[in-house]
N, C-alpha and C positions, 0 to 999 in steps of 0.2 A: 504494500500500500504506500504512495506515495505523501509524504510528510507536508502538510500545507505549505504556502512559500508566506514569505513575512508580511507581504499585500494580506493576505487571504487572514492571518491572525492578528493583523490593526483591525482591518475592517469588522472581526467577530465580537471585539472589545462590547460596543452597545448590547450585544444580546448574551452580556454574561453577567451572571450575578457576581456578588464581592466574591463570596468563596471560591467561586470558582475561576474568575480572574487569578486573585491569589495562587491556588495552587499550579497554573498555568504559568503565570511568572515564576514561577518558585525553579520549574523546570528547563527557562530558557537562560543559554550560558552567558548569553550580553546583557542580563540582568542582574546577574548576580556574582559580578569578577571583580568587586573594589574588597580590596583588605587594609586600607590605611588604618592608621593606628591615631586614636582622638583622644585628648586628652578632657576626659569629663569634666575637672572640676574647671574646665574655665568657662569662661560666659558669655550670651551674646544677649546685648541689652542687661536685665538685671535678671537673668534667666541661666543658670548651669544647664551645659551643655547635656550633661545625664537626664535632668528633666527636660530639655527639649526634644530629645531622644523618647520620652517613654511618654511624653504627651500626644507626638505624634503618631506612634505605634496605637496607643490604645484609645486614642479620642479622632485622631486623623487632623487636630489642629493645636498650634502653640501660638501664644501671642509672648511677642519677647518685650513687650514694652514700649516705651520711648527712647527710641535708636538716633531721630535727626533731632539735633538742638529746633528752637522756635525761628532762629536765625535762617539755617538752612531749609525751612520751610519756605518763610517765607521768598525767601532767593531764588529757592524750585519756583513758586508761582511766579515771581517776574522774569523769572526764565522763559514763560512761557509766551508771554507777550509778544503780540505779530509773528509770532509760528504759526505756519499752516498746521492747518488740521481738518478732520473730518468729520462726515455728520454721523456719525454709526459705532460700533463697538471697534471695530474695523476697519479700515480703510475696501479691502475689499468687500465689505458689504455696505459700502458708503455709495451718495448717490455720483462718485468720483469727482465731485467740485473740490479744490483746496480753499479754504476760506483763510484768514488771517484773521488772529485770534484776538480780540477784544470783547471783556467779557460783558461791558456796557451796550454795547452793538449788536445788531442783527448779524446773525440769527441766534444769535446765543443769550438773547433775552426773550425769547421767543422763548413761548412753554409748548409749543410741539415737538423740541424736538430736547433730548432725553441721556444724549451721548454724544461728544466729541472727540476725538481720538487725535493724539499726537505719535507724530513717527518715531520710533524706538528709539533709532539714533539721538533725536533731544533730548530724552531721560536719559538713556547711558551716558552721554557724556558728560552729564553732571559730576562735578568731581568728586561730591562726598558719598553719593549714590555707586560711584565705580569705586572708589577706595572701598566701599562696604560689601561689594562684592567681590572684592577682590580680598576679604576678608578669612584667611586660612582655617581658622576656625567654622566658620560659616560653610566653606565647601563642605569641607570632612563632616560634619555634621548632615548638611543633606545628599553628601553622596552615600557616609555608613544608611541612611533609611532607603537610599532607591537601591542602595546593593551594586553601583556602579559608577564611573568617573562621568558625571552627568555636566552638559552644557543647558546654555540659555537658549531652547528653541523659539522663543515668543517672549517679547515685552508691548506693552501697551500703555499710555498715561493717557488718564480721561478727565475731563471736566466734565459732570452733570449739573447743569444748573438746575432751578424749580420748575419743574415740570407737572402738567396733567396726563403727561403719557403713560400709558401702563408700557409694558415692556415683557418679551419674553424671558428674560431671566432673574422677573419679579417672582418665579413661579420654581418650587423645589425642584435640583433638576442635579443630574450626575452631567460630569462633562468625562469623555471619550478619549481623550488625548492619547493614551499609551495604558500599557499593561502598567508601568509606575513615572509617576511624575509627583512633581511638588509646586505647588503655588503660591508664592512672597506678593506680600499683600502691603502698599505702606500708604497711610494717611498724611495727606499733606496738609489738612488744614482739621480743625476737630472735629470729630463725627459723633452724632446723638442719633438720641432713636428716629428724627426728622430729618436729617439730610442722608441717607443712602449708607445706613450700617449693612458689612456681611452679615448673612444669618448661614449657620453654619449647626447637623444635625448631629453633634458627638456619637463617634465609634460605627457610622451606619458605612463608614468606608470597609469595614469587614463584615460590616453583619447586613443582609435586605430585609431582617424584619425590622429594625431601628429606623425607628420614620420620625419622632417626638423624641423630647421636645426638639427645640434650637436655641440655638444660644448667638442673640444678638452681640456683633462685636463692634462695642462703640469704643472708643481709643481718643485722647488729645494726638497734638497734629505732631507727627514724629514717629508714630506709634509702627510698627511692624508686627505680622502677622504672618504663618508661616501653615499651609494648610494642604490638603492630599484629597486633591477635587475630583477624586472621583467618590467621595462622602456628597450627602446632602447637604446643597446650600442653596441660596439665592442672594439676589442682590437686592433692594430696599429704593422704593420711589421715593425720589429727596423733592419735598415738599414745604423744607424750608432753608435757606442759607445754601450755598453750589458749596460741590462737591469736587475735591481735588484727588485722586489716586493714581498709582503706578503699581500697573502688576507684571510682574516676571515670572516668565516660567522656566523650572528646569526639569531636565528629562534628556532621553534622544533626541537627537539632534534632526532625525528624521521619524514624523509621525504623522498620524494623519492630522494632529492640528496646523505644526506646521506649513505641512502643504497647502491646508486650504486658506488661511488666512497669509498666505505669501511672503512668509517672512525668511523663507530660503533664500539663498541666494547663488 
């Protein structure tokens, strides 16, 4: 019998429960080849690395805190000023117009629309955002949980401003990306229950009967979060004060997220 090819086991991810993901990963060798050596007691944000280790194993999410001073937040936002960007989560599911960002200006005081999207490259090259990932503790740490030397396939920074739009990933939902990946999650300005907190379903990343509760993550602006999206979460319609994030992913390098949202190169 011939062995599926690696197309054939991305694409089967959606119609597998946690378990059975799990033990499917457990038996492929490109998942499971890092043996670095971490040193627990040290820390990322005000969090040891052992408990970021045994949060994400068994809850599928860690919040490490307040990582970016208030200084560098606000630096990130006017970083952002007169970058293009886009109207969607994506650029590829955007209506391909580049707008120039002004957050007093149309269309981004407009309550239709719900997402705008800057290109990777503008967050990465933020300096305290790349020192932080270039943070040696930080790799070792998400690469001992994906069980392998994992890169950045996908980043994204969005502005949501106040919106009437519902939105499809207002709605509990597993996202597909790979048999194992990790999602860094960091607040650039403060988040409450009214501007667009994660909700996030502890430990339903191993288990399909885990559906309740969720645990809303509101954070001051700096705040990092660290989560294994293939658990249930959604995103939160911000209904009051706009909403500043950047999220990164790591994983392979080649997935089916990657390819679809074009961030290969």
């Amino acid at each position: 019998m011939d062995l599926p090819s690696s197309y054939d086991l991305l694409s089967s991810i959606r119609f597998l429960q946690p378990e059975e993901k799990i033990r499917i990963s457990n038996f492929l060798p490109e998942y499971n080849d890092y043996h670095g050596k971490i040193h627990l007691n040290n820390s990322l944000g005000d969090k040891k690395l052992d408990l970021i280790l045994k949060e994400l194993t068994e809850d599928g999410i860690t919040n490490l805190g307040v990582v970016f001073s208030k200084k560098d937040c606000e630096n990130f936002i006017n970083h952002l000023s007169n970058k293009i960007c886009f109207n969607s989560q994506t650029q590829m599911q955007s209506n391909g117009i580049g707008y120039q960002f002004n957050i007093n200006k149309e269309p981004f005081n407009n309550e239709n629309n719900s997402y705008f999207c800057f290109d990777p490259a503008i967050s990465l090259a933020f300096k305290p955002l790349k020192d932080f990932l270039e943070n040696s503790d930080l790799i070792k740490v998400i690469n001992n949980y994906l069980g392998f030397h994992s890169l950045i396939y996908f980043s994204s920074t969005w502005c949501n401003p106040t919106t009437s739009e519902t939105h499809y990933v207002h709605r509990l939902h597993r996202d597909y990306d790979d048999f194992k990946f990790l999602v860094m999650t960091i607040y650039w300005n403060d988040i409450n229950e009214l501007n667009g907190p994660l909700e996030y379903v502890k430990k339903s990343h191993r288990n399909k009967d885990i559906t309740k509760p969720s645990t809303l993550l509101i954070g001051s602006a700096g705040t990092v979060t660290i989560t294994d999206n293939f658990g249930l979460h959604r995103g939160n319609q911000v209904k009051e004060k706009v909403r500043y994030i950047t999220t990164i992913r790591f994983g392979q390098y080649f997935n089916s997220a990657s390819v679809s949202n074009g961030f290969l190169s």
